[in-house]
DSSP file (Angstrom, degrees, kcal/mol; ACC not computed):
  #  RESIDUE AA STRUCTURE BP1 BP2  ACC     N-H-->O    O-->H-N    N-H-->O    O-->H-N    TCO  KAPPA ALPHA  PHI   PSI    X-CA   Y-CA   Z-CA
    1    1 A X              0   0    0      0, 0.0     0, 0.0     0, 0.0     0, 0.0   0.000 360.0 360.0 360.0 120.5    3.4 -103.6  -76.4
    2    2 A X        +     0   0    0      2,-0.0     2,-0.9     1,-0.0     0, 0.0   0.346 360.0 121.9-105.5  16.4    4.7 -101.9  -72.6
    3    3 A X        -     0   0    0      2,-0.1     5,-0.2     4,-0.1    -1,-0.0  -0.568  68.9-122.6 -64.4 104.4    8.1 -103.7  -73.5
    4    4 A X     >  -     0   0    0     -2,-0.9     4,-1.2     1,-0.2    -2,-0.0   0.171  14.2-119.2 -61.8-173.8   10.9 -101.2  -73.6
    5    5 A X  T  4 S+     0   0    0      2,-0.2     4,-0.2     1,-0.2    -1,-0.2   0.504 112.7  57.9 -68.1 -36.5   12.9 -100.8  -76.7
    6    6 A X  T >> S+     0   0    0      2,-0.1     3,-1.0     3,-0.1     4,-0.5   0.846 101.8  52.3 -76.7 -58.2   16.0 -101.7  -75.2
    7    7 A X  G >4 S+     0   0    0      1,-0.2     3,-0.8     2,-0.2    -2,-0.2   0.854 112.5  56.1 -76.7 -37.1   14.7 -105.7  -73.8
    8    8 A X  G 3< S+     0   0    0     -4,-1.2    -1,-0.2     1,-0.2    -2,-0.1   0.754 108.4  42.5 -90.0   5.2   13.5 -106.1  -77.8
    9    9 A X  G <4 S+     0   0    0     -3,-1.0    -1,-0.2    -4,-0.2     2,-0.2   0.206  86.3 107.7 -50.1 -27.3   16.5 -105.5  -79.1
   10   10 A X  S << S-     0   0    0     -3,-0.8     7,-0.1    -4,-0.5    -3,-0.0  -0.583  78.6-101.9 -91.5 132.6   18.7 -107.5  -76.6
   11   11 A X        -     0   0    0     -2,-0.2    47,-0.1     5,-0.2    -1,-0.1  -0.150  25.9-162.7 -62.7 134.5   20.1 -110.7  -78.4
   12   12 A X        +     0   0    0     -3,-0.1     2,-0.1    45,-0.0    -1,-0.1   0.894  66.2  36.3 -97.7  -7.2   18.7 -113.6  -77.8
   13   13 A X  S >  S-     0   0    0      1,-0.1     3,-0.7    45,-0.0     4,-0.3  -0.601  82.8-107.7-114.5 157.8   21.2 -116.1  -79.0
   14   14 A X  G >  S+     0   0    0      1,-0.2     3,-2.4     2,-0.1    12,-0.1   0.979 122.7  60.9 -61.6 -33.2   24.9 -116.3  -78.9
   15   15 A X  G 3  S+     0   0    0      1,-0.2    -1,-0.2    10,-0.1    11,-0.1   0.608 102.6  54.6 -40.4 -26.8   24.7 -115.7  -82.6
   16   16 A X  G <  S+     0   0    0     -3,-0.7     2,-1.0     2,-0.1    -1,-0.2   0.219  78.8 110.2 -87.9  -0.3   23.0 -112.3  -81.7
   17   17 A X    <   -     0   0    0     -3,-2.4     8,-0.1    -4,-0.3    -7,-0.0  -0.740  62.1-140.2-106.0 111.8   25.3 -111.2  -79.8
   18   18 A X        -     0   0    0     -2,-1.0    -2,-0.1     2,-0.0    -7,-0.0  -0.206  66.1 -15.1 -33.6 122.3   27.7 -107.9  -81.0
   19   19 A X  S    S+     0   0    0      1,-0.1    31,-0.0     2,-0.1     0, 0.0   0.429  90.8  92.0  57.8 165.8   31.3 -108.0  -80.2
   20   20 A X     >  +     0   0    0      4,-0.0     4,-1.7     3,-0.0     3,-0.5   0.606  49.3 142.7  84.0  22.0   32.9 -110.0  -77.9
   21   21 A X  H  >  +     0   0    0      1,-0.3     4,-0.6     2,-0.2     7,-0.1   0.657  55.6  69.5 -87.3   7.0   33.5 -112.4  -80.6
   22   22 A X  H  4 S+     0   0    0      1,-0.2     7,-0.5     2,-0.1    -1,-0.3   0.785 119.1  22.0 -86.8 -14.5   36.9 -113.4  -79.4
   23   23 A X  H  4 S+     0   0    0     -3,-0.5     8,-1.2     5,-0.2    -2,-0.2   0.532 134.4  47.6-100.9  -8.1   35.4 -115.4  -76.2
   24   24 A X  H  < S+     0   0    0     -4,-1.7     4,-0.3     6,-0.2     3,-0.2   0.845  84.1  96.1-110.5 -59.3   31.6 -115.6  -78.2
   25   25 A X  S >< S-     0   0    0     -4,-0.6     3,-1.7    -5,-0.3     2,-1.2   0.479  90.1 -67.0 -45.5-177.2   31.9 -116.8  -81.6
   26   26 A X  T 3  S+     0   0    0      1,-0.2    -1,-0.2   -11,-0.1     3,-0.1  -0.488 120.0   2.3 -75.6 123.3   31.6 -120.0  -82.9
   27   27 A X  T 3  S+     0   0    0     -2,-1.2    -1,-0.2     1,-0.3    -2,-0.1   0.323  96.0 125.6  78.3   2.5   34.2 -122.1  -81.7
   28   28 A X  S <> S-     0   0    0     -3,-1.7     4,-1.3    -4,-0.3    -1,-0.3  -0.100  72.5 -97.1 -85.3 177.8   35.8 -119.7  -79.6
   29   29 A X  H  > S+     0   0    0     -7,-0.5     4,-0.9     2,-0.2     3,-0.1   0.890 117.4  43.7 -50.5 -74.9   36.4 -120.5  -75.6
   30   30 A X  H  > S+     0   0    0      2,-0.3     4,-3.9     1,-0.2     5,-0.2   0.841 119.0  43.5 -65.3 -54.2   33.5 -118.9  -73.7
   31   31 A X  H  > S+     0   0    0     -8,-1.2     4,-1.2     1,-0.3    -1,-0.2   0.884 114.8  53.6 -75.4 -30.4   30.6 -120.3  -76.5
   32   32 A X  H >X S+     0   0    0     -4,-1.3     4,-1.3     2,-0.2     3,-0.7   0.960 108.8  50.7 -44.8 -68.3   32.7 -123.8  -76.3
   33   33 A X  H 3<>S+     0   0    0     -4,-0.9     5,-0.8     1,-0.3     3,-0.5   0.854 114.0  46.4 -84.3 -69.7   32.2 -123.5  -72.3
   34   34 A X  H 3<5S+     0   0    0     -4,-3.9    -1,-0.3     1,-0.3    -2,-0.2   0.577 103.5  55.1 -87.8  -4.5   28.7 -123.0  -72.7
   35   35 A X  H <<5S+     0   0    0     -4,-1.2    -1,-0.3    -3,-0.7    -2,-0.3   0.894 102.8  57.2 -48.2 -59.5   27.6 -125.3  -75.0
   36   36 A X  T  <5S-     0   0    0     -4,-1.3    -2,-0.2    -3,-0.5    -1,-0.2   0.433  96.5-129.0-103.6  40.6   28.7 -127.8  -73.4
   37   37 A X  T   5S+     0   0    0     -4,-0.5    -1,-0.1    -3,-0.1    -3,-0.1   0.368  80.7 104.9  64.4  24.4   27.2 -127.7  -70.4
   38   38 A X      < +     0   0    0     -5,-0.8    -4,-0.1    93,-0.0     2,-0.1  -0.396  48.4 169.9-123.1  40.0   29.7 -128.0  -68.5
   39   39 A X        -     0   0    0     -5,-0.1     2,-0.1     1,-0.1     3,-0.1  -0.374  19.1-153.9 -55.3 120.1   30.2 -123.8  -67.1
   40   40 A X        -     0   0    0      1,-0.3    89,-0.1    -2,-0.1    -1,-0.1  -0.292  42.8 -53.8 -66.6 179.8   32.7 -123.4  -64.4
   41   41 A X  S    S+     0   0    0     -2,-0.1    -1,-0.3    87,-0.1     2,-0.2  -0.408  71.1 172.6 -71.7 146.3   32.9 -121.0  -62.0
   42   42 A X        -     0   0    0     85,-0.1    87,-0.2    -3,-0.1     2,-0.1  -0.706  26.6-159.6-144.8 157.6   32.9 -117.4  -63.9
   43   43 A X        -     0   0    0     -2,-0.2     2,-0.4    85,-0.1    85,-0.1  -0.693  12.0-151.5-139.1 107.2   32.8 -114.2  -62.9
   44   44 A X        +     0   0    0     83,-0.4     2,-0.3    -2,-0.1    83,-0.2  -0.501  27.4 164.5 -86.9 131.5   31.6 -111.6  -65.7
   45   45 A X        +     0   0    0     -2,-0.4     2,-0.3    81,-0.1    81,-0.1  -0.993  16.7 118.4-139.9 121.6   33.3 -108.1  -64.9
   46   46 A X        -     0   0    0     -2,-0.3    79,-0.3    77,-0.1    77,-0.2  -0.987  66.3 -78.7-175.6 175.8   33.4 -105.3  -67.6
   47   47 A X    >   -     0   0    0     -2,-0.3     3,-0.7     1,-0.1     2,-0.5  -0.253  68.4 -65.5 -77.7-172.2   31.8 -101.7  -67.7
   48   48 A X  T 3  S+     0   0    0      1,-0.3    -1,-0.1    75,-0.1    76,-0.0  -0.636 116.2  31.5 -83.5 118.0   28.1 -101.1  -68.4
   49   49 A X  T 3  S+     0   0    0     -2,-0.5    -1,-0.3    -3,-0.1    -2,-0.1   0.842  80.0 112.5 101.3  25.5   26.9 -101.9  -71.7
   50   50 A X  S <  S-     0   0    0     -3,-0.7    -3,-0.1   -30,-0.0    -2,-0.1  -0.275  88.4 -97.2-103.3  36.3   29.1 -104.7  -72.6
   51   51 A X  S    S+     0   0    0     -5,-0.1     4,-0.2     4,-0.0    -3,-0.1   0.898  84.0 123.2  83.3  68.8   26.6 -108.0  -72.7
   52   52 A X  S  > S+     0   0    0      3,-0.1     4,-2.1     2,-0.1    -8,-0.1   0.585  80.0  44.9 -94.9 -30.2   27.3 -109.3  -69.2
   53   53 A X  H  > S+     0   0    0      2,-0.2     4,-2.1     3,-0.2    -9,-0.0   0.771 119.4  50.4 -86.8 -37.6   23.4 -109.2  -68.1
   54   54 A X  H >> S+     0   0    0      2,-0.3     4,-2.0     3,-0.2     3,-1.0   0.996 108.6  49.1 -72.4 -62.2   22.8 -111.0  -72.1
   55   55 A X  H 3> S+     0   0    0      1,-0.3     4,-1.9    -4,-0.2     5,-0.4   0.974 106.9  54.5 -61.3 -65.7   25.2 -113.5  -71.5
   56   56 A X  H 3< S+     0   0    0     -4,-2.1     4,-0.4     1,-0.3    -1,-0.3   0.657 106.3  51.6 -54.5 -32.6   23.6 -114.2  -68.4
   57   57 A X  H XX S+     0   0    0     -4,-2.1     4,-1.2    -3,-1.0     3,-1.2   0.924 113.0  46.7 -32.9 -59.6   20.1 -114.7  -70.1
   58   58 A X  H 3< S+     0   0    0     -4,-2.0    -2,-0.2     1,-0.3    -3,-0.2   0.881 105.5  52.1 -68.2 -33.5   21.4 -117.0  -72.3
   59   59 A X  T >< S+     0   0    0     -4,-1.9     3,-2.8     1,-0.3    -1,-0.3   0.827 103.7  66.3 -42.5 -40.8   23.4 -119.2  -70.1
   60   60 A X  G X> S+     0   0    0     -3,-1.2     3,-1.3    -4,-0.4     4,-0.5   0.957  98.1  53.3 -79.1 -44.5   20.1 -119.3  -68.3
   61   61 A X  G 3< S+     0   0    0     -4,-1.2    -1,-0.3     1,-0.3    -2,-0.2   0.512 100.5  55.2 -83.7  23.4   18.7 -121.1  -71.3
   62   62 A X  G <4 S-     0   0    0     -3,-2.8    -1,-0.3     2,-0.2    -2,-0.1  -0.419 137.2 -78.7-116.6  58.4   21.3 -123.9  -71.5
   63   63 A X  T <4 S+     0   0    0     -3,-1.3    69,-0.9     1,-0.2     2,-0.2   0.912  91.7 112.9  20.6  86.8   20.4 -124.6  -68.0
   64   64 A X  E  <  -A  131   0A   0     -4,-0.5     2,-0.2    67,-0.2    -2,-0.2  -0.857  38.2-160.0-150.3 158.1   21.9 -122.3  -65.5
   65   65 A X  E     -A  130   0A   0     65,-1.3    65,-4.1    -2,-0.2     2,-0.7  -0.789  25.3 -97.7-140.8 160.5   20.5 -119.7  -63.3
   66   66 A X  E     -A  129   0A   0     29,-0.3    63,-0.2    -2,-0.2     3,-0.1  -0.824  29.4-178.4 -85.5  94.7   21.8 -116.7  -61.3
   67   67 A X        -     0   0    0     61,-2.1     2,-0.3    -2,-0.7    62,-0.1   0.531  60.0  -3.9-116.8  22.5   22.5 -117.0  -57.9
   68   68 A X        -     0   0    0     60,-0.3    34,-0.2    29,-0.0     2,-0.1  -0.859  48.3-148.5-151.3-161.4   23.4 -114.1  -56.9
   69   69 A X  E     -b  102   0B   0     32,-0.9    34,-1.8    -2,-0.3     2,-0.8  -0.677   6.8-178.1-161.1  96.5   24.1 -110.6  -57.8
   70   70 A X  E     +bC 103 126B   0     56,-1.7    56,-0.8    32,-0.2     2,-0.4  -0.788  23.5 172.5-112.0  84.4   26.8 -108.1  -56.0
   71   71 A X  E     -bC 104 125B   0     32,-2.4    34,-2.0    -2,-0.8     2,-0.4  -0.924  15.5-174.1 -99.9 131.6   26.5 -104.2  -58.1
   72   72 A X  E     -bC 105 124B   0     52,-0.6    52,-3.2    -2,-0.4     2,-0.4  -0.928   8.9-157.7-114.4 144.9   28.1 -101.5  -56.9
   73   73 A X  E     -bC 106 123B   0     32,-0.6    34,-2.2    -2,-0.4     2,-0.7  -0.910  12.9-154.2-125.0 128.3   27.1  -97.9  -59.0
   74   74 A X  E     +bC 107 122B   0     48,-1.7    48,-4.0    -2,-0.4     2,-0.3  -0.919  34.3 140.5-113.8 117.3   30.0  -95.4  -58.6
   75   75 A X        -     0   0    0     32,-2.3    41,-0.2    -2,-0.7    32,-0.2  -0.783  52.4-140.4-143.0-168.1   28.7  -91.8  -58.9
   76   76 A X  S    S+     0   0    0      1,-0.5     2,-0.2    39,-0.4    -1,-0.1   0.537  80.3  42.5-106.9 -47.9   29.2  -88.6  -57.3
   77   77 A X  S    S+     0   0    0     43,-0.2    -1,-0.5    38,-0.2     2,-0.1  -0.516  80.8  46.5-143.4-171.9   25.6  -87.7  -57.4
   78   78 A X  S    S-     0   0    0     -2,-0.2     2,-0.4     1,-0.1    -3,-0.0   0.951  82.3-116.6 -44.3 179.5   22.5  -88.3  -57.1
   79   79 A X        -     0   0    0     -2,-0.1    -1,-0.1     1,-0.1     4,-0.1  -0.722  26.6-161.3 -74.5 141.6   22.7  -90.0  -53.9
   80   80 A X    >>  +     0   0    0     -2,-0.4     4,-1.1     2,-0.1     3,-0.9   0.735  63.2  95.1 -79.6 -39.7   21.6  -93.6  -54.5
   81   81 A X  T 34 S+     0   0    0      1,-0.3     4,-0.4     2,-0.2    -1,-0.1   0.557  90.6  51.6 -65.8 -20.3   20.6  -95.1  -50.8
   82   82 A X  T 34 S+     0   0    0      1,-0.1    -1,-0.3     2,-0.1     4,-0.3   0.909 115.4  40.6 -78.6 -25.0   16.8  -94.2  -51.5
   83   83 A X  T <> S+     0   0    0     -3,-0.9     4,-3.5     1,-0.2    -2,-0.2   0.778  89.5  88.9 -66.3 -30.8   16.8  -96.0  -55.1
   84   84 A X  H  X S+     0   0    0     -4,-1.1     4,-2.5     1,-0.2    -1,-0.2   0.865  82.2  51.0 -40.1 -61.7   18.6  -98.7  -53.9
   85   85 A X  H  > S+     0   0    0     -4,-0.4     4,-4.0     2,-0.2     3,-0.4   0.820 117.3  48.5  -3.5 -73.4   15.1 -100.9  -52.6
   86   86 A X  H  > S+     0   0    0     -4,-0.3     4,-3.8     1,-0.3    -1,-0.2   0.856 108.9  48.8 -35.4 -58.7   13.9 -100.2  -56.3
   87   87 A X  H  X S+     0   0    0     -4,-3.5     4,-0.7     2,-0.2    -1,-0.3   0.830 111.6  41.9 -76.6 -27.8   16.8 -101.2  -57.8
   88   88 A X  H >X S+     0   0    0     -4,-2.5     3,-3.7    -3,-0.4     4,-2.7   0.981 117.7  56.3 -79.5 -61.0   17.7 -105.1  -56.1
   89   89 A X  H 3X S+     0   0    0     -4,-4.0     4,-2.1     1,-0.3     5,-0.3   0.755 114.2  35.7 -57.9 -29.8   13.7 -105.6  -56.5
   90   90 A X  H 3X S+     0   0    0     -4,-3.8     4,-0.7     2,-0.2    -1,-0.3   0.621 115.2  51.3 -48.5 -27.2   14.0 -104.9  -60.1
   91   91 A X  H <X S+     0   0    0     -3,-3.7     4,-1.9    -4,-0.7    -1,-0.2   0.601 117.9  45.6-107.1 -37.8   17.4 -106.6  -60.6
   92   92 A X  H  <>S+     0   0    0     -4,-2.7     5,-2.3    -5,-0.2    -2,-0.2   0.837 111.3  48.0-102.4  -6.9   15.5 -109.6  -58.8
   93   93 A X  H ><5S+     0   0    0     -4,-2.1     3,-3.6    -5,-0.4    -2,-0.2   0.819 114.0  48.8 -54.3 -78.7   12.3 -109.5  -60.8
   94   94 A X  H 3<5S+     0   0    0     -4,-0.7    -2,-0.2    -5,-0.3    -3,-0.1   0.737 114.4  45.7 -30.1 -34.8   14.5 -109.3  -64.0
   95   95 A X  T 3<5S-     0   0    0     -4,-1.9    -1,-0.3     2,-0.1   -29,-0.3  -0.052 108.1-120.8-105.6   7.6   16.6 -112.4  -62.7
   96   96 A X  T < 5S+     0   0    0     -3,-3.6     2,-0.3     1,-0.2    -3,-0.2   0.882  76.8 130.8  62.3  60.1   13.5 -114.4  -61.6
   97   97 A X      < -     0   0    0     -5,-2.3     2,-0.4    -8,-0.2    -1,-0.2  -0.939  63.1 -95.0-163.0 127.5   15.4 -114.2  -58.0
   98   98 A X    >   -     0   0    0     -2,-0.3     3,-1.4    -3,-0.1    -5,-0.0  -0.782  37.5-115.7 -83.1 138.7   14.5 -113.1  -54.1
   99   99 A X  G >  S+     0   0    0     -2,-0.4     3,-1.6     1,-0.3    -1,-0.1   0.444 110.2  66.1 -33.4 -42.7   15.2 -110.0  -53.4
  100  100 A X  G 3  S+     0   0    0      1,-0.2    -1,-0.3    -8,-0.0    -8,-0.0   0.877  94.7  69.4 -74.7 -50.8   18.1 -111.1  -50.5
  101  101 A X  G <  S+     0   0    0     -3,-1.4   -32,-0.9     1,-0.1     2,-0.4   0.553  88.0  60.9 -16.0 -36.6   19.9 -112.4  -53.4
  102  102 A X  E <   -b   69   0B   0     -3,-1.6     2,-0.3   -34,-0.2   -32,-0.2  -1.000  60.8-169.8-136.0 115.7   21.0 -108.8  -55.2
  103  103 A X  E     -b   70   0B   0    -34,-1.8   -32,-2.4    -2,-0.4     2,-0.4  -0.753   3.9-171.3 -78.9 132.8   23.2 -106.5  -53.2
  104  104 A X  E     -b   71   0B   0     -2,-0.3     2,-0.3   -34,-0.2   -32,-0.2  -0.941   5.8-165.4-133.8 165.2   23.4 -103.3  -54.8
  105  105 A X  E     -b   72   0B   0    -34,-2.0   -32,-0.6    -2,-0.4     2,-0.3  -0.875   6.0-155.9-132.0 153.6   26.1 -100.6  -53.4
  106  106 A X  E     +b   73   0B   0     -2,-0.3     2,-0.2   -34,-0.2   -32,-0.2  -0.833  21.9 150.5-150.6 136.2   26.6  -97.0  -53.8
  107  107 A X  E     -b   74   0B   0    -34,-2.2   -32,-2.3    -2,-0.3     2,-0.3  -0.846  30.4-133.9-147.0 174.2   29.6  -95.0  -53.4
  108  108 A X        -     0   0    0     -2,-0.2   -32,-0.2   -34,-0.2     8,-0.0  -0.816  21.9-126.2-122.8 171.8   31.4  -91.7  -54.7
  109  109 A X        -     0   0    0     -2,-0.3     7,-0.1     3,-0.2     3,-0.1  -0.041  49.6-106.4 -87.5  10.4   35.1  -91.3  -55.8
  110  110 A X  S    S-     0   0    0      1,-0.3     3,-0.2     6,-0.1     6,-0.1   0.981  81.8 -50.4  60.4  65.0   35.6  -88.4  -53.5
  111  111 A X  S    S+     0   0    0      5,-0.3     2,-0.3     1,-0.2    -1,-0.3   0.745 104.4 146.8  42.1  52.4   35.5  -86.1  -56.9
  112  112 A X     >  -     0   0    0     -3,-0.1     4,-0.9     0, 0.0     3,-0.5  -0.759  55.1 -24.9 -81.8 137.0   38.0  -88.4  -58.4
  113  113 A X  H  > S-     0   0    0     -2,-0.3     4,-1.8     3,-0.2     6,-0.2   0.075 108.2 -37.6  44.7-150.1   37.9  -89.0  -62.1
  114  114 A X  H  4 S+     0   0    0      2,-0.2     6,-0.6     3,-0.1     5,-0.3   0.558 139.8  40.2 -96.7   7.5   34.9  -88.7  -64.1
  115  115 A X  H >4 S+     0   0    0     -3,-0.5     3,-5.6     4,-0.2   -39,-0.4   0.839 114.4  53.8 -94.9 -58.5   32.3  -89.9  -62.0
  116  116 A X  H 3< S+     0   0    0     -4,-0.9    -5,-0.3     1,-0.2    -3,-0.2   0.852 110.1  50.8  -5.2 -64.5   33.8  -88.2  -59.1
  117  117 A X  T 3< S-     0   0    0     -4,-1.8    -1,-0.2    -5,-0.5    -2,-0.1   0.489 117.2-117.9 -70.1  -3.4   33.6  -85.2  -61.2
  118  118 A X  S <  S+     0   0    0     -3,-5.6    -3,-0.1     2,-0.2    -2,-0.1   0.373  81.8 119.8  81.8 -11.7   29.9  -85.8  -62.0
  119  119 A X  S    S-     0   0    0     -5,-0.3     2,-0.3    -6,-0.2    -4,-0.2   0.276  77.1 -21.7 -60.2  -2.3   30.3  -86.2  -65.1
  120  120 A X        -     0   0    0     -6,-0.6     2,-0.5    -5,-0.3   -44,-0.3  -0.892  59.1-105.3-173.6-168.0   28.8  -90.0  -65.5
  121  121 A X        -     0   0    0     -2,-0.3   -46,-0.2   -46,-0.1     2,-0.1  -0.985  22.9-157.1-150.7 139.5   28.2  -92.7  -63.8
  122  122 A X  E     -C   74   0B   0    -48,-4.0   -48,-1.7    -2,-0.5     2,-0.3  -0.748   8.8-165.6-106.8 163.8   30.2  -96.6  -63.7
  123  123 A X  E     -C   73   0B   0    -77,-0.2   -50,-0.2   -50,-0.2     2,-0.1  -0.942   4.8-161.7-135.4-172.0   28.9  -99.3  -62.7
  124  124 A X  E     -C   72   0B   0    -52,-3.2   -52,-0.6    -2,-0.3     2,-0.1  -0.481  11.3-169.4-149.6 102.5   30.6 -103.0  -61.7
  125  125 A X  E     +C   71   0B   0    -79,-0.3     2,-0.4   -54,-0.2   -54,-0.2  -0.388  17.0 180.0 -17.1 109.2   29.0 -106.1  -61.6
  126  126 A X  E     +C   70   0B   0    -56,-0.8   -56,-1.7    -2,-0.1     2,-0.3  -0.854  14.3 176.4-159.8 101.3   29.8 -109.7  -60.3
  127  127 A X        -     0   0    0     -2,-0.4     2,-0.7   -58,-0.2   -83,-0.4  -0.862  27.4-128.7 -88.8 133.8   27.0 -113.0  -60.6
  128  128 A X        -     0   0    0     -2,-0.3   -61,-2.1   -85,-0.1   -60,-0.3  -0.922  19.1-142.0 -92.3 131.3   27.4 -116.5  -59.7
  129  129 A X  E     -A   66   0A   0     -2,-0.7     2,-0.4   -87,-0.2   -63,-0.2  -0.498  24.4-168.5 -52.6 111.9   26.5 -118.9  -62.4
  130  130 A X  E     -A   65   0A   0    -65,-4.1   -65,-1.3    -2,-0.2   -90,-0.0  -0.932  27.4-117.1-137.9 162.9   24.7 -122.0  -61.2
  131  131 A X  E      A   64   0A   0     -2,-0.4   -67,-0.2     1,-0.2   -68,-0.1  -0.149 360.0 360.0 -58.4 152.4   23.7 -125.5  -62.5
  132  132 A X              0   0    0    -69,-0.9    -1,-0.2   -68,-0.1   -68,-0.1   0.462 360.0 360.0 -77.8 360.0   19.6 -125.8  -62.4
């Protein structure tokens, strides 16, 4: 199996999905919204490693798709601008998606805070949801 560890793990349902249950559970706003098939314009924004890239699989399977992608990675270091290529074709593999679709960005925080400081890396995210 060359699937990572991480992709068999990732929920496939809303029901599968950790936290977030005040917009996710059953009956709640968000899980309302997508049920009935009737999604408006959204924009999922949160740090890395909060379900926005999961939600956005599943959405895909009440019929919707991803029609774009705009990421920006705030670090200090490495420099990004050679990865970048890598990272939209991946981003547009992953998202079943041409490559002119997913902007990815990289910038520093002029040693500001803890990315600045090198100490991590942020990243911030922003798809549009559309009908198939």
């Amino acid at each position: 199996m060359n699937e990572p560890l991480a992709q068999r793990l990732r929920p496939k349902t809303l029901a599968d999905v950790c936290g977030q249950q005040h917009l996710l559970a059953e009956g709640q706003v968000f899980r309302r919204t997508i049920e009935s098939g009737r999604i408006p314009n959204m924009i999922f924004y949160g740090p890395s490693g909060t379900g926005k890239t999961t939600v956005a699989r599943i959405i895909a399977e009440h019929g919707y798709k991803v029609g774009n992608i705009d990421a920006t990675i705030l670090c200090q270091r490495p420099k990004l601008a050679p990865h970048i290529p890598a990272m939209r074709a991946k981003l547009a593999e992953a998202f079943g998606m041409p490559v002119d679709a997913v902007s990815v960005k990289a910038t520093t925080e002029e040693h500001l805070g803890f990315t600045g400081e090198g100490l991590g890396i942020a990243a911030h995210a922003v798809a549009l949801i559309e009908a198939v």
